[in-house]
C-alpha positions in Angstrom: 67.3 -74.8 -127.0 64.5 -72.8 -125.5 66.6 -70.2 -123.9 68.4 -69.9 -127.2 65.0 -69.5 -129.6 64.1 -66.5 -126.6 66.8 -64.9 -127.4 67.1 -65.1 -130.9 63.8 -63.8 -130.9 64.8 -60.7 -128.3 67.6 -60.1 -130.7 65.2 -59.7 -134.0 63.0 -57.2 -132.0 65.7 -55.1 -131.6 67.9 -52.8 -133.6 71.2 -53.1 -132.3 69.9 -53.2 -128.2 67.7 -49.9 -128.7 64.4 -50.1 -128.0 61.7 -51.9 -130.7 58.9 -49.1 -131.9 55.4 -49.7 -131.4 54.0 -47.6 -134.6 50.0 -47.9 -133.0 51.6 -46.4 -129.7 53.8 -44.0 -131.4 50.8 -42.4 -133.6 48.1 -42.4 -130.3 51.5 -40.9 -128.6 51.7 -38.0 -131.1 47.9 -37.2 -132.0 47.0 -37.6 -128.5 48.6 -39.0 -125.2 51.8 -36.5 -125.5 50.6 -34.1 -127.9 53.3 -31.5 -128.2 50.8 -28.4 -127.7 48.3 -30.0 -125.3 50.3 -32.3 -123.9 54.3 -31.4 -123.4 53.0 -27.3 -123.9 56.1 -26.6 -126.1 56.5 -24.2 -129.0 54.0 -22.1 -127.4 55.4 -18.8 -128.7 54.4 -19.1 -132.4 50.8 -21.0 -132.0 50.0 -17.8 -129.9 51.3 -15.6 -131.8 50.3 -16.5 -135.6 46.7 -18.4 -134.9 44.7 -15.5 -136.0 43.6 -17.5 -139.1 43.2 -20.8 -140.0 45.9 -20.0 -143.4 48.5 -18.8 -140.9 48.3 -22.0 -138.6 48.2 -24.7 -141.7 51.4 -22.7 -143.0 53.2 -22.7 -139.3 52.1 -26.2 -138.5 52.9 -27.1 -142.6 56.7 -26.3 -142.2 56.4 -27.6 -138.6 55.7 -31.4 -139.9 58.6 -30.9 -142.4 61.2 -29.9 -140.3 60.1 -32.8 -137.8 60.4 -35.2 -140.6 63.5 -34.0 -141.9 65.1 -34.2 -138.6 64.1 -37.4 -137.3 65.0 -39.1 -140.0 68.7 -37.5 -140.3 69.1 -37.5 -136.4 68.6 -41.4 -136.9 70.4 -42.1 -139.8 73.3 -40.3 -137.9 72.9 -41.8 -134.5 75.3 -44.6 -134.5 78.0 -41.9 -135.8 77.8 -38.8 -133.5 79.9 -38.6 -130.2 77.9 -37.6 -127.0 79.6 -34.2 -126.7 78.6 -33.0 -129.9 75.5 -34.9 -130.4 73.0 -31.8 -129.2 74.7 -29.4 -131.5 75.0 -31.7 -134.4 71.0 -32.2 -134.0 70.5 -28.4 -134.4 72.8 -27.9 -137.7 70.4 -30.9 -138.9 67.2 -28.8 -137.7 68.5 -25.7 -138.8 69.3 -26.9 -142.1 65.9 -28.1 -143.0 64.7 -24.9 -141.3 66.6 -22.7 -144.0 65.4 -25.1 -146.8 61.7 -24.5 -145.7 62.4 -20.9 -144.9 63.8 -20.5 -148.7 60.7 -22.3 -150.6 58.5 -20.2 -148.7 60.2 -17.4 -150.2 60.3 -18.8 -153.3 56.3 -19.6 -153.3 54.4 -18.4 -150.6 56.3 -14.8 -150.2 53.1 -13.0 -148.5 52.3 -15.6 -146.2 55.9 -15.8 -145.3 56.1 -12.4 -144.5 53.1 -12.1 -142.2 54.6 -15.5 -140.2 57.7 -13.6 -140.1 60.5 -14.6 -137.8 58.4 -17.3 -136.4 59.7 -19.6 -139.2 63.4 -19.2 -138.6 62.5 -19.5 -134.9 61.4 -23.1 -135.8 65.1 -24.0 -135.4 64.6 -23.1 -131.3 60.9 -25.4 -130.9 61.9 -27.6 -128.2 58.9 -30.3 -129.6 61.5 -30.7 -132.5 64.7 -30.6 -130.3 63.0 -33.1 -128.2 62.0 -35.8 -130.6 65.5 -35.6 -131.9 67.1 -36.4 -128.3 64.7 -38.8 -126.9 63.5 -40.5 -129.8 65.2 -40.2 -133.5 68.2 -40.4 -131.7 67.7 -44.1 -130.1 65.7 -45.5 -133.1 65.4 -46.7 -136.4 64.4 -45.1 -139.4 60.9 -45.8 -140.2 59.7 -45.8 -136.5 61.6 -42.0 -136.2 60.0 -40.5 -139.7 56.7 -42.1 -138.4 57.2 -40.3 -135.0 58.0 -36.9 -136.6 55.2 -36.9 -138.7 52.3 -37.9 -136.0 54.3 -35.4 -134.0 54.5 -32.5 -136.2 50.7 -33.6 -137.5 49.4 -33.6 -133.7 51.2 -29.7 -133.2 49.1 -28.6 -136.7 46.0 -30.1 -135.8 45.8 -28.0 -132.5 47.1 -24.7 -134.2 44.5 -25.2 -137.2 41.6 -25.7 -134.3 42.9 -22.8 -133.0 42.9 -20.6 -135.6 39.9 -21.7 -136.6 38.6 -20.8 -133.5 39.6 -18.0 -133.4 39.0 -16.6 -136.6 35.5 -17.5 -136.7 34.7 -16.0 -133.2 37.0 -13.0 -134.2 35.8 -12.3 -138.2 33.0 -14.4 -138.6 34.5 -16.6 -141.2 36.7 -19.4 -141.9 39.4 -20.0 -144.6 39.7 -16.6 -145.2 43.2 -16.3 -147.3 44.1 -19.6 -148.3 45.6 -18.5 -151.6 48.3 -17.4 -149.8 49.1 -21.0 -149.6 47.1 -22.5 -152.2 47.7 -20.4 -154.9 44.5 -18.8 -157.1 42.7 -22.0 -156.7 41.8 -21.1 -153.2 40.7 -17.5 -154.1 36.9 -19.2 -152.8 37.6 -21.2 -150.6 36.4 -18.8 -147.8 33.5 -19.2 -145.9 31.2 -16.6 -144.4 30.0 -17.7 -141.2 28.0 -14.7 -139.9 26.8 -12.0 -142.1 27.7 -9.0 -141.0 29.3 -9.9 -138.3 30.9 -7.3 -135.6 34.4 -8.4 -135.4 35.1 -9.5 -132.1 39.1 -7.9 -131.6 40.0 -9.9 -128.4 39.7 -13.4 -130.0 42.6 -12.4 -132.4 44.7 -10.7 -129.9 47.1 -12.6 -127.8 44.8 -13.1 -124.9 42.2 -14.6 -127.2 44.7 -17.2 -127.9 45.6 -17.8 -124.3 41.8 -18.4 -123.5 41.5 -20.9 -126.8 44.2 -22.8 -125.9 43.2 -23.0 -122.3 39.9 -24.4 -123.4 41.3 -26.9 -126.1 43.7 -28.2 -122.9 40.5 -28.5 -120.5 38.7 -30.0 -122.9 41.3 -32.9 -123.9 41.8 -33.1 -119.8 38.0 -34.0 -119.9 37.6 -36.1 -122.5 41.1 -38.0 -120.6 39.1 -38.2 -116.9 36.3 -39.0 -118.8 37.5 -42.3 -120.1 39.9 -43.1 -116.8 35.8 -43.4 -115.4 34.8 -45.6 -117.7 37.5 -47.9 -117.6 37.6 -48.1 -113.9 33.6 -48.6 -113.7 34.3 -51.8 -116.3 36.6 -53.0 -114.4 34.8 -52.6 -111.2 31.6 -54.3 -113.0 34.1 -57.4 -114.2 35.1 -58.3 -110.9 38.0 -59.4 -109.6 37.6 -62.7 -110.7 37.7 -62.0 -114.3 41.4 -60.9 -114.4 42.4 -63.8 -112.2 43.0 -67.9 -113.7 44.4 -70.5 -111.8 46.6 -72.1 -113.7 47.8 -76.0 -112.6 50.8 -77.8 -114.3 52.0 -81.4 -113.9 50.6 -84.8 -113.2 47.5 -85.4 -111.0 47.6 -88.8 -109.3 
């Protein structure tokens, strides 16, 4: 009777024999632990390319997150019905579908900021962070645990392209938010902020080598911040003792 509640229980964990989601692992997984730009160092093409300005990262990383979504959740409401040999190009019709679908609303109401992201918004479709969570995740779990892994994903990849075109900007231009009715509409016409008054635009922080020195220090500092807290955790432990982590445990009768 035991051995038949433990597996009844197994069974209830699972969906179908694929693996049961842990949603606090899956959101540290994407904001953090395996962030797809700090972390995995994919769709490195467009963050350096369009980071010049905080309104040009939120829009990139914006349709980013969308597509991500979309596609998980497709890719996993599929899985059980795609073949092996045409499971990787079925995932990229779904991608590219939701790609053209963001690429058109864009068009439809954000037609300047579309243009200066340019062909890095059909180029979405080739992100291998998106790719990626479609093969080894979406595709090998259920629906709310896939959407839930999109979104963390696609919100860790716009979190590091807002800091760096924040970063950027400010150190290039002296200001932040500059634009953001591009996105917004007229209600962000003053939304931007003037760091530095007259300030002497600094042209290598929003060229491409500015970006390949902010990104550099947004990795070092996350590898930091990770060595940091290994320490910490191995001087507790070290102060706890080995005898803390051990209990002897006795079972049966004592005479």
């Amino acid at each position: 009777m035991k051995m038949s509640a433990e597996i009844a229980t197994s069974d209830a964990t699972q969906d179908e024999g694929k693996p049961s989601a842990n949603y606090a692992e899956i959101i540290y997984n994407g904001i953090w632990k395996n962030n797809p730009a700090l972390v995995q160092l994919l769709g490195l093409c467009p963050m350096l390319a369009v980071t010049s300005t905080v309104v040009n990262a939120l829009g990139l990383g914006l349709a980013t997150l969308v597509v991500l979504v979309g596609s998980n959740i497709a890719v996993s409401i599929i899985r059980n019905y795609v073949a092996d040999a045409v499971r990787l190009p079925a995932f990229v019709m779904i991608i590219a579908s939701f790609t053209t679908s963001i690429e058109l609303i864009m068009q439809a109401y954000t037609y300047e900021l579309y243009q200066i992201l340019g062909i890095f918004i059909p180029l979405i479709v080739t992100n291998c962070a998106i790719l990626g969570r479609a093969d080894a995740f979406a595709s090998r779990n259920p629906v709310l645990p896939s959407a839930l892994d999109g979104f963390m994903m696609g919100l860790g990849f716009m979190f590091i392209l807002v800091t760096l075109g924040a970063m950027r900007e400010l150190i290039g231009q002296g200001t932040l938010f500059s634009d953001m009715q591009l996105l917004f509409g007229d209600m962000a016409i003053h939304w931007k902020v003037v760091v530095f008054e007259n300030y002497p635009n600094v042209l290598f922080a929003v060229l491409p080598p500015g970006a390949f020195i902010g990104l550099g220090l947004l990795i070092a500092g996350k590898n930091y911040l990770d060595e940091r807290e290994k320490k910490r955790v191995a001087t507790q432990k070290a102060k706890d003792g080995p005898s803390a982590s051990k209990r002897v445990r006795v079972t049966g009768q004592v005479s």
